[in-house]
PDB file with one MODEL, atoms N, CA, C and O in Angstrom:
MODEL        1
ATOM      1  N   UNK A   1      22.260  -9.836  45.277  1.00  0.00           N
ATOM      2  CA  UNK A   1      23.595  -9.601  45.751  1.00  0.00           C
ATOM      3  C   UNK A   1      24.521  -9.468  44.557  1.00  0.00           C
ATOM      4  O   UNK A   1      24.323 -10.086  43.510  1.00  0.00           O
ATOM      5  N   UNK A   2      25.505  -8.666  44.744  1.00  0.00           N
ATOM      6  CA  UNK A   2      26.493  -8.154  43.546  1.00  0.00           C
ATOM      7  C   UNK A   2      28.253  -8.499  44.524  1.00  0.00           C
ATOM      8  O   UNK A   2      28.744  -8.075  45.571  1.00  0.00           O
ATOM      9  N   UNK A   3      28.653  -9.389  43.540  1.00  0.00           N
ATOM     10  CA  UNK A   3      30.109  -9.904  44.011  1.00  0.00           C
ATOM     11  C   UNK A   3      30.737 -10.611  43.154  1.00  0.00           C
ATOM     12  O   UNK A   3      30.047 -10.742  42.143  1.00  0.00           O
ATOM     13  N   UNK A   4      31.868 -11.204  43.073  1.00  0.00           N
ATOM     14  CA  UNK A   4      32.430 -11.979  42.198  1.00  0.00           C
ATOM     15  C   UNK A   4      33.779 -12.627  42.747  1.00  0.00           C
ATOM     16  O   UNK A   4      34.441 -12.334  43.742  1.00  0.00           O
ATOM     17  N   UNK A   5      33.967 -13.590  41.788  1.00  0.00           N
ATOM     18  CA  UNK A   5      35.070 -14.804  42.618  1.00  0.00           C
ATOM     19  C   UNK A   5      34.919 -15.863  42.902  1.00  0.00           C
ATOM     20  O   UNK A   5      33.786 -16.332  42.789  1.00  0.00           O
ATOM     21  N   UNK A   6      35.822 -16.545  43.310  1.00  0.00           N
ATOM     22  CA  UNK A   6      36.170 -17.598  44.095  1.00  0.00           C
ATOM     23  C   UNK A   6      34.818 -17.450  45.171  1.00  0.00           C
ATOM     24  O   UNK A   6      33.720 -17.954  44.933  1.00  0.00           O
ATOM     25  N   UNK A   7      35.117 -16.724  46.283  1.00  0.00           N
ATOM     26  CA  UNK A   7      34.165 -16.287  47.418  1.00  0.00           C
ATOM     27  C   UNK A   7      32.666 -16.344  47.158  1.00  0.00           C
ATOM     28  O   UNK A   7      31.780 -16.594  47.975  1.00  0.00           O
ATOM     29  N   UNK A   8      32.558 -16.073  45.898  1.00  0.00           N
ATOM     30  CA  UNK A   8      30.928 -15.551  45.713  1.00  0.00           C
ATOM     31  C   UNK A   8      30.449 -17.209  45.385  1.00  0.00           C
ATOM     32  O   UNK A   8      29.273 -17.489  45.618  1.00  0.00           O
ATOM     33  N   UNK A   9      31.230 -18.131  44.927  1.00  0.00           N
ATOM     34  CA  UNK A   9      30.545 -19.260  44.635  1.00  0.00           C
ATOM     35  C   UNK A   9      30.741 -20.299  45.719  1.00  0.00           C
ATOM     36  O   UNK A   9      30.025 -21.291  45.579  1.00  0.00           O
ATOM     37  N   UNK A  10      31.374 -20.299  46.540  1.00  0.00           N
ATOM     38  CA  UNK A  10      31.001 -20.623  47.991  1.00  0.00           C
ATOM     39  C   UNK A  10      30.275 -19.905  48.858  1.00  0.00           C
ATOM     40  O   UNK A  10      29.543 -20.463  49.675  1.00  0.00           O
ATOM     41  N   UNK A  11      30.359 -18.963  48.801  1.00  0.00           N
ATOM     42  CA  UNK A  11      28.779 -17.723  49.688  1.00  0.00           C
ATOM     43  C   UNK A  11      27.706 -18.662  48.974  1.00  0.00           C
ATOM     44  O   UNK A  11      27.241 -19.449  49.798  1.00  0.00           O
ATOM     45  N   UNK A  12      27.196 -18.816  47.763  1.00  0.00           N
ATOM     46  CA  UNK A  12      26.229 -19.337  46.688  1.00  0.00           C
ATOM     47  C   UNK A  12      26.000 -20.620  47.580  1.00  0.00           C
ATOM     48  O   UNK A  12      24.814 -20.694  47.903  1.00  0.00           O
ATOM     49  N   UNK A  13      26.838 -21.746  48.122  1.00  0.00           N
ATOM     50  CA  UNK A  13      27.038 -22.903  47.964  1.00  0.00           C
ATOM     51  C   UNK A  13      26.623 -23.395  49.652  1.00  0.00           C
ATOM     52  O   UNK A  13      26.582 -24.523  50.142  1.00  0.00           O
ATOM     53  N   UNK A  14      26.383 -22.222  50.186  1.00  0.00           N
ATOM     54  CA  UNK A  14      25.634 -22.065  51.714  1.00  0.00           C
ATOM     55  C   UNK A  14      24.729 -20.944  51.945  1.00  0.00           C
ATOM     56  O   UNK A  14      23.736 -21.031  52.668  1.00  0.00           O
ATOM     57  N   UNK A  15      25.087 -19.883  51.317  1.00  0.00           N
ATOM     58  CA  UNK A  15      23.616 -19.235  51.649  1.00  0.00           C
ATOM     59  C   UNK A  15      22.618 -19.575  51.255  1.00  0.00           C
ATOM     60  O   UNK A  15      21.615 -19.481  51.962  1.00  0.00           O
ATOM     61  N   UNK A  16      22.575 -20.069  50.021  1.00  0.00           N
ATOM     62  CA  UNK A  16      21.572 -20.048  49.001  1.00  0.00           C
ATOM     63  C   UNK A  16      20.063 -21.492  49.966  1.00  0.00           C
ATOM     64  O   UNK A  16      18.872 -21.335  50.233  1.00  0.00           O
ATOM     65  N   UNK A  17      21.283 -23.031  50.220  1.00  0.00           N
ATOM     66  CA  UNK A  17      20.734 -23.855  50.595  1.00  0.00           C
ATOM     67  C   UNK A  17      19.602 -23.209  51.728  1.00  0.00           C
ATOM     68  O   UNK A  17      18.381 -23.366  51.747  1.00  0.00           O
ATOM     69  N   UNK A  18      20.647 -22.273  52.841  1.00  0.00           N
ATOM     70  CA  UNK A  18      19.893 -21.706  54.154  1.00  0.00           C
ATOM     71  C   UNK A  18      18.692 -20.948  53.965  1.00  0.00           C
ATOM     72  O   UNK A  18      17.680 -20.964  54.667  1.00  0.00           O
ATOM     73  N   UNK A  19      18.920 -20.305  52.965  1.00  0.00           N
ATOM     74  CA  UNK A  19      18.060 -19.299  52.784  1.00  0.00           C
ATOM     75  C   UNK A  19      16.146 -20.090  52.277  1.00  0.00           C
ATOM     76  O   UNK A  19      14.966 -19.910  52.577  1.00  0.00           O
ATOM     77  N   UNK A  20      16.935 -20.914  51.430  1.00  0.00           N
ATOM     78  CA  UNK A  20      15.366 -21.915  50.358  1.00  0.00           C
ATOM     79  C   UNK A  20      14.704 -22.608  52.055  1.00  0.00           C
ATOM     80  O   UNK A  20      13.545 -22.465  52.443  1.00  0.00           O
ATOM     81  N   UNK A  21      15.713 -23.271  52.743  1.00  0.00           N
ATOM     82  CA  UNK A  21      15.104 -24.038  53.630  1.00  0.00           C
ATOM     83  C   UNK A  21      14.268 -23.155  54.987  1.00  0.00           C
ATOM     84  O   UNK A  21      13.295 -23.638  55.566  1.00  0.00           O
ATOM     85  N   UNK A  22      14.907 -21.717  55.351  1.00  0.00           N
ATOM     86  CA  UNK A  22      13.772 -20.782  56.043  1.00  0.00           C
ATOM     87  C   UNK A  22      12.765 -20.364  55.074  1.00  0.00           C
ATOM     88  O   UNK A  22      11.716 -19.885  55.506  1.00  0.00           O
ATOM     89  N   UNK A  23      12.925 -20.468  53.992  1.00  0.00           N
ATOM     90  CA  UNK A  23      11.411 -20.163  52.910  1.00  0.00           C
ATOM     91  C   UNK A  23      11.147 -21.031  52.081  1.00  0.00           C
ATOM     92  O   UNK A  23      11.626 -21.112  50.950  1.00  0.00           O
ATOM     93  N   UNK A  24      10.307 -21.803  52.618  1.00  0.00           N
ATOM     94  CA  UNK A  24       9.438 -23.023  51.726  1.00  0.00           C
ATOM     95  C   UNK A  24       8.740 -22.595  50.532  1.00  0.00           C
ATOM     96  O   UNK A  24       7.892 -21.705  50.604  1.00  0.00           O
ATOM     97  N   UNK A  25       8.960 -23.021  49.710  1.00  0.00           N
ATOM     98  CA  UNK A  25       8.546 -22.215  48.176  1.00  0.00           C
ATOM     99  C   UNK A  25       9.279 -21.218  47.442  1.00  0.00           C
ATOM    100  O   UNK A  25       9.031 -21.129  46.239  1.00  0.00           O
ATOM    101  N   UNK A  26      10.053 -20.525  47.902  1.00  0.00           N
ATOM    102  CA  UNK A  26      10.787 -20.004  47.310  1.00  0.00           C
ATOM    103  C   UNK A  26      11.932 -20.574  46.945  1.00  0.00           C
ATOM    104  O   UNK A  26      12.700 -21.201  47.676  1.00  0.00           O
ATOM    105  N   UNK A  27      12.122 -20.189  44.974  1.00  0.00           N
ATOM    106  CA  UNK A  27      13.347 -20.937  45.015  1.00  0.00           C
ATOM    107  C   UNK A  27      14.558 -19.566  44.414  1.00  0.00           C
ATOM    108  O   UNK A  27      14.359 -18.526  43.786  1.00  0.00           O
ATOM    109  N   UNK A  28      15.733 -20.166  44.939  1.00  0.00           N
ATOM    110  CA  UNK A  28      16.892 -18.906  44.224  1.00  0.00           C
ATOM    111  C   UNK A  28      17.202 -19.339  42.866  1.00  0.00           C
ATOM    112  O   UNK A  28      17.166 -20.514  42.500  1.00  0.00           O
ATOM    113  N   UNK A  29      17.504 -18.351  42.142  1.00  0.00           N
ATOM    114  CA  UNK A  29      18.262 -18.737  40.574  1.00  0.00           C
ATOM    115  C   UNK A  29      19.212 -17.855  40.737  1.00  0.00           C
ATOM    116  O   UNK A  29      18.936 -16.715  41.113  1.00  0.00           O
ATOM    117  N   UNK A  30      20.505 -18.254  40.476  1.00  0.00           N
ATOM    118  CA  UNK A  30      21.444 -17.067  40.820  1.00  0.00           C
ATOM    119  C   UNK A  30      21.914 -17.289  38.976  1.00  0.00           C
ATOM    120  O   UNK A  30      22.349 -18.342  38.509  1.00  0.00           O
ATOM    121  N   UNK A  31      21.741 -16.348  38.401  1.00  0.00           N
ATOM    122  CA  UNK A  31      22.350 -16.061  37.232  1.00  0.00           C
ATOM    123  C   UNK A  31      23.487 -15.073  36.990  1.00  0.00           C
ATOM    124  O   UNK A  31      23.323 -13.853  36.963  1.00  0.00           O
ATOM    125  N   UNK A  32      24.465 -15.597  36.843  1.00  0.00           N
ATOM    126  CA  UNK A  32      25.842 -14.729  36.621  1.00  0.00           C
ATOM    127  C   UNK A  32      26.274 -14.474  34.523  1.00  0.00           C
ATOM    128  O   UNK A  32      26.173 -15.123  33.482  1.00  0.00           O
ATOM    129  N   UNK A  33      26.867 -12.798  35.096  1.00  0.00           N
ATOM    130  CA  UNK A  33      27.256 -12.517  33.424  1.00  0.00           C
ATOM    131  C   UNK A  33      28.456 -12.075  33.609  1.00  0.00           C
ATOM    132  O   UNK A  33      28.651 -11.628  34.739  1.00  0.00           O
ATOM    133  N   UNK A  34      29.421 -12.042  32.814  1.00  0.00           N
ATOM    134  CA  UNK A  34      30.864 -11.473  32.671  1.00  0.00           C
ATOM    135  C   UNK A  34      30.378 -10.305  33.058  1.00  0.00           C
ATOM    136  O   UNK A  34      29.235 -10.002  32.713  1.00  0.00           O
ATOM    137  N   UNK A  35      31.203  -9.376  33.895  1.00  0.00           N
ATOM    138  CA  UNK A  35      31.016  -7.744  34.100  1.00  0.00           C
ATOM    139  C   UNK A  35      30.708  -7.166  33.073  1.00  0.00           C
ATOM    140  O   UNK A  35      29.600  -6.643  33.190  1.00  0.00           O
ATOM    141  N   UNK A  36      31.254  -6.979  31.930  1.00  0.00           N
ATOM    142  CA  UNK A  36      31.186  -6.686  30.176  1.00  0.00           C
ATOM    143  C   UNK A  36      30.119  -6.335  29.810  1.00  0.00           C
ATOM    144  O   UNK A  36      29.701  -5.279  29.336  1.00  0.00           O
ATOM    145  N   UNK A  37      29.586  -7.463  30.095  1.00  0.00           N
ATOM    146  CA  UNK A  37      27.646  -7.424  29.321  1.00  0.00           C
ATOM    147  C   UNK A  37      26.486  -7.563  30.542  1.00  0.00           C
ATOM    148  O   UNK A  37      25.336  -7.900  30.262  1.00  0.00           O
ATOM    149  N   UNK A  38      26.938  -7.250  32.021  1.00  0.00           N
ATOM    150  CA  UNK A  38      26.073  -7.534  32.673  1.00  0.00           C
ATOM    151  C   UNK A  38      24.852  -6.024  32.561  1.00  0.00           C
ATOM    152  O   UNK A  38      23.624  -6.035  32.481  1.00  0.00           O
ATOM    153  N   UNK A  39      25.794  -4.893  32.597  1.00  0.00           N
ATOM    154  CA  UNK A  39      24.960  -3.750  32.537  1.00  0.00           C
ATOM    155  C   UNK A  39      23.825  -3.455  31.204  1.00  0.00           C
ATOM    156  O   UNK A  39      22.800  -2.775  31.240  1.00  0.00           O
ATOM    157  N   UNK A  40      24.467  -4.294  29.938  1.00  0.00           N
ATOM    158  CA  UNK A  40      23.268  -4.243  28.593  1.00  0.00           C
ATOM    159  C   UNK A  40      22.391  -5.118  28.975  1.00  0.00           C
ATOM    160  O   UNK A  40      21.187  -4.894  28.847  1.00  0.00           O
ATOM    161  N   UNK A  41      23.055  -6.698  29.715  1.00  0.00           N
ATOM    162  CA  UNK A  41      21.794  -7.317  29.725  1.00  0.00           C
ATOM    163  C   UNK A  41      20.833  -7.128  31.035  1.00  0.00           C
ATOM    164  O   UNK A  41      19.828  -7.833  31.123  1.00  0.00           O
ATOM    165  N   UNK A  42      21.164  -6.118  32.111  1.00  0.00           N
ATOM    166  CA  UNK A  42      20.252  -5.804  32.519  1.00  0.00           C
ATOM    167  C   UNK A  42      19.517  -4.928  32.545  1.00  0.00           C
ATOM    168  O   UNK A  42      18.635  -4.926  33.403  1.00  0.00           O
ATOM    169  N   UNK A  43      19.619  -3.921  31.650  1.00  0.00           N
ATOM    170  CA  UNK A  43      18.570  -3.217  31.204  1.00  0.00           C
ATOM    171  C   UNK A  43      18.218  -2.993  29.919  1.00  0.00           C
ATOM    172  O   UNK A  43      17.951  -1.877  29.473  1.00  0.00           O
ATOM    173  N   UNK A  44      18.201  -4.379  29.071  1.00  0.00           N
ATOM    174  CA  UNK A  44      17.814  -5.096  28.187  1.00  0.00           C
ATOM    175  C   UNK A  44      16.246  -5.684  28.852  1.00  0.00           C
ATOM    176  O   UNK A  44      15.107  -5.294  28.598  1.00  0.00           O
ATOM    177  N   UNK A  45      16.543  -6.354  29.430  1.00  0.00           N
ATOM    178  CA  UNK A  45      15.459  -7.264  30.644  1.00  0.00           C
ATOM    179  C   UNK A  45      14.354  -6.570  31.380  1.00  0.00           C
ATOM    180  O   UNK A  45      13.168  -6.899  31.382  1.00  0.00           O
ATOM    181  N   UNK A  46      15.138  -5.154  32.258  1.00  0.00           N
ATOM    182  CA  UNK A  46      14.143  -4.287  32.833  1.00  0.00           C
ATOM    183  C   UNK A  46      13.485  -3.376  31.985  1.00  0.00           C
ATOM    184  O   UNK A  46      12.468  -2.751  32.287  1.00  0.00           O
ATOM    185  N   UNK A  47      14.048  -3.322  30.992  1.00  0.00           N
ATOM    186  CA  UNK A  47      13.037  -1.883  29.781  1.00  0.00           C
ATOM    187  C   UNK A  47      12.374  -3.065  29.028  1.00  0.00           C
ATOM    188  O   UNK A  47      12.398  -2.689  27.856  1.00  0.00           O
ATOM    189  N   UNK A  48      11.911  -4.045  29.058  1.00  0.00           N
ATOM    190  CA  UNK A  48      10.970  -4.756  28.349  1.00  0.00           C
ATOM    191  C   UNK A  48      10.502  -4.976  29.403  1.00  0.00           C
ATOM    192  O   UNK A  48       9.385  -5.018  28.887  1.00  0.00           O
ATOM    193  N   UNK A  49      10.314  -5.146  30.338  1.00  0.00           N
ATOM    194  CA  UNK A  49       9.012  -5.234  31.424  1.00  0.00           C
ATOM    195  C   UNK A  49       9.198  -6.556  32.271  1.00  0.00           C
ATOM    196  O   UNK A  49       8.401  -6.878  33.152  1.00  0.00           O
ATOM    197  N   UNK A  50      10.418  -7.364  31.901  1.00  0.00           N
ATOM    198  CA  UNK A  50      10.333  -8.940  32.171  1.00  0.00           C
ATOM    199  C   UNK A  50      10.228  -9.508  33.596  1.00  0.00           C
ATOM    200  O   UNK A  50      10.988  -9.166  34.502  1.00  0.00           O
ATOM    201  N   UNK A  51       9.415 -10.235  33.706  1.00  0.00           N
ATOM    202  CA  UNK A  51       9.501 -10.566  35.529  1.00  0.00           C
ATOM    203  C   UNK A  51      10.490 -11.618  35.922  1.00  0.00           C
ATOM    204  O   UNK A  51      10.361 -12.434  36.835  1.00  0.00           O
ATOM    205  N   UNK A  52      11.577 -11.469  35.032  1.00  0.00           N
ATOM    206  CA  UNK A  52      12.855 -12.442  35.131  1.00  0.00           C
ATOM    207  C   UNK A  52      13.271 -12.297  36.596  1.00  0.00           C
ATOM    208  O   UNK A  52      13.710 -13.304  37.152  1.00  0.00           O
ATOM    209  N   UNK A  53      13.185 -11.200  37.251  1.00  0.00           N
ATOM    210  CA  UNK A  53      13.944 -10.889  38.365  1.00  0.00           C
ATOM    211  C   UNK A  53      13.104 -10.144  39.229  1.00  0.00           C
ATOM    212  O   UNK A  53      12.654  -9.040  38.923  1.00  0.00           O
ATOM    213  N   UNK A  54      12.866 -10.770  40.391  1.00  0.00           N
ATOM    214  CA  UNK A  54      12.631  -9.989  41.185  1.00  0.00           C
ATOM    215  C   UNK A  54      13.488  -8.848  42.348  1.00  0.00           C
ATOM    216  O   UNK A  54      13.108  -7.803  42.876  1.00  0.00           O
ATOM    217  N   UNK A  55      14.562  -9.487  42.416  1.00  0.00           N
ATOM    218  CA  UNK A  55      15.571  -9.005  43.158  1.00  0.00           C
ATOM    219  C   UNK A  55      16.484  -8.587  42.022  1.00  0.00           C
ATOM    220  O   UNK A  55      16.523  -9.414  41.111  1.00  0.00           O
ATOM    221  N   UNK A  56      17.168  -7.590  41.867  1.00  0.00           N
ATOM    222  CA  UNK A  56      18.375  -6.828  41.388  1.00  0.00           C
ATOM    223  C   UNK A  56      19.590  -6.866  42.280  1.00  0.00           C
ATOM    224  O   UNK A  56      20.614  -6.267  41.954  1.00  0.00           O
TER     225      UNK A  56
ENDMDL
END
């Protein structure tokens, strides 16, 4: 998911719990970057092959 704010870290602060507890084993990492550097560091990450992320 792509958002930012106030909003996005309360969305974080209930979806996230709902979501882990319908999927046992799966866990979320929500990693946030300033807008600035989010586009170098993500395809910094995807052109080296990294399995940092499964979801974009």
């Amino acid at each position: 998911m792509t958002y930012a704010g106030s909003p996005a870290r309360l969305l974080n602060s209930i979806v996230i719990p709902l979501f882990q507890q319908e999927h046992p084993g799966v866990k979320v990492q929500v990693l946030s970057y300033p807008f600035t550097s989010y586009l170098e560091k993500e395809m910094t990450v995807l052109e080296a092959g990294s399995s940092q992320y499964d979801i974009v």
